[in-house]
C-alpha positions, 0 to 999 in steps of 0.5 A: 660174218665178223670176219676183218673190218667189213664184217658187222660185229654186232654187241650182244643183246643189241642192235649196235655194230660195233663197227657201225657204231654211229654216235649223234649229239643233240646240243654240243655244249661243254658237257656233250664235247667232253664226252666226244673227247673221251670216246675219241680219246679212247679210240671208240669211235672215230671222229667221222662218225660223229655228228653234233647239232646246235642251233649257231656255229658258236660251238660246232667250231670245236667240234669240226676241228675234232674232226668230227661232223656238224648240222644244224639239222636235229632230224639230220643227227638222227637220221645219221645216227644210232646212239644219240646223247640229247645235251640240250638245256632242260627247258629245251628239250620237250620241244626237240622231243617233239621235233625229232620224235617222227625220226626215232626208229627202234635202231635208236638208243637215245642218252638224255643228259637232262637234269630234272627230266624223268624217264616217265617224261622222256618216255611219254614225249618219245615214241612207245618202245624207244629205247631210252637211257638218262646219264647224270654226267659232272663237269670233270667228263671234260677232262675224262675223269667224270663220275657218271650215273646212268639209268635205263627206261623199261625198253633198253636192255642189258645191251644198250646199258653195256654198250654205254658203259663201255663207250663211257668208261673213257671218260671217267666212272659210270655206274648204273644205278635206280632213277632215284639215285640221280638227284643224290648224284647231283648233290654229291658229284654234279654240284660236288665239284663246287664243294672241292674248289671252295675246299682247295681254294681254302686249303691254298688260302692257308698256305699263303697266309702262312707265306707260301705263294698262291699259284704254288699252293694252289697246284699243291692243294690240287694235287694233294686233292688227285692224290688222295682220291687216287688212293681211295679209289685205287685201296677201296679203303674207308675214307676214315681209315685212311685218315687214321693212317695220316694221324701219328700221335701228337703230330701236326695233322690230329691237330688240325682235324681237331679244328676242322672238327671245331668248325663242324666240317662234316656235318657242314659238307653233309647238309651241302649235299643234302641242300643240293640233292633236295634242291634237285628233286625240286626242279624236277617237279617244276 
């Protein structure tokens, strides 16, 4: 039957078409849009089966002109829908658990972008069986190129993880990992990007001391960041094996690692994201 686009192509393991795929989004703030932008963008699925809620118009504007639908009807989005990313803020949703919880079917595979909120929670406010997903996402998604980290409750399936792998990996890297990575993850990536922009901000503050404009140097210092991340990711090489590269005896950039070294640099980034991972585990307890 998966002859032409009339016939249902079903993904394996799964009970996702294909060609039916149905994608809902509860909450359509900027991290939820960013991911609607990445699977349009890609071509994975078409914007009129997309459908998005939020208790104002204030966000779903942005939505309609993506060409995509709108609700204000949580219950609407999944009576719609058979993939459906929950983006509301943490404090909301055990509510909105509560209130979609009779409309969930075992059709549902339900994405939770909470931060803080456990499988064990999403499970216990969600029906026996549903098969739930919880996706640390990072404010790049936004452009597509997103670290994002996903881990699956005791009903999801090789099919449901393959299935949001692939529809993710339009916007950005999308790594399953344990439940107990996630809150590492915060720390690294979701509270990292913070880290980058102090680092570029610093970088250009260099340059202009040095007498170089500020919007100049703060393109430059952006592109020398996509640059060498580019690099490491596209080698797989150690960070510190290409820094070795970078360093030619006696020359200008030993120099100055030896005063990032000064300033405890390393040690100062690792007790960053340390503060912020532990600072996670934290919330989620509260």
């Amino acid at each position: 039957s998966g002859r032409g686009l009339g016939g249902r192509v079903r993904a394996t393991g799964s009970a996702m078409e294909a060609v039916e795929l149905r994608v809902g989004f509860v909450g359509a703030g900027r991290m939820a849009g960013g991911l609607a932008r990445g699977l349009l963008r890609a071509g994975k699925v078409p914007a009129s089966n997309i459908l998005a809620s939020a208790p104002s118009d204030k966000n779903l504007d942005a939505w309609q002109e993506l060409g995509c639908r709108t609700t204000h009807c949580n219950l609407e989005v999944l009576q719609e829908s058979t993939l459906v990313f929950l983006a509301t803020k943490p404090h909301i949703l055990p509510g909105v658990l509560q209130e979609i919880r009779p409309a969930v079917g075992p059709h549902h595979v339900i994405v939770s972008l909470a931060a803080g909120v456990t499988l064990q929670t999403l499970q216990r406010l969600l029906p026996a069986g549903t098969k739930v997903l919880r996706l640390m996402p990072n404010l790049p998604c936004v452009v597509q190129a997103g670290a994002m980290v996903f881990t699956r409750g005791s009903s999801a399936g090789d099919g449901e993880a393959a299935l949001l792998k692939s529809l993710l990996s339009s916007c950005g890297l999308c790594e399953e990992v344990p439940e107990s990575y996630i809150n590492i993850h915060t720390g690294l990536s979701g509270s990292g990007v913070a880290y980058v922009y102090l680092f570029a901000e610093a970088l250009a503050e260099g340059a202009v001391k040095m007498g170089m404009p500020g919007g100049l140097a703060s393109r430059i210092a952006a592109q020398t960041l996509l640059g060498a991340a580019k690099i490491m990711l596209e080698t797989g090489e150690h960070p510190a094996k290409l820094r070795g590269d970078v360093c030619t005896p006696g020359g200008t950039t030993i120099h100055a690692l030896h005063q990032l070294e000064k300033g405890a640099l390393r040690a100062t980034v690792m007790n960053a994201v340390e503060a912020a991972t532990n600072r996670a585990c934290d919330m989620a307890e509260d």
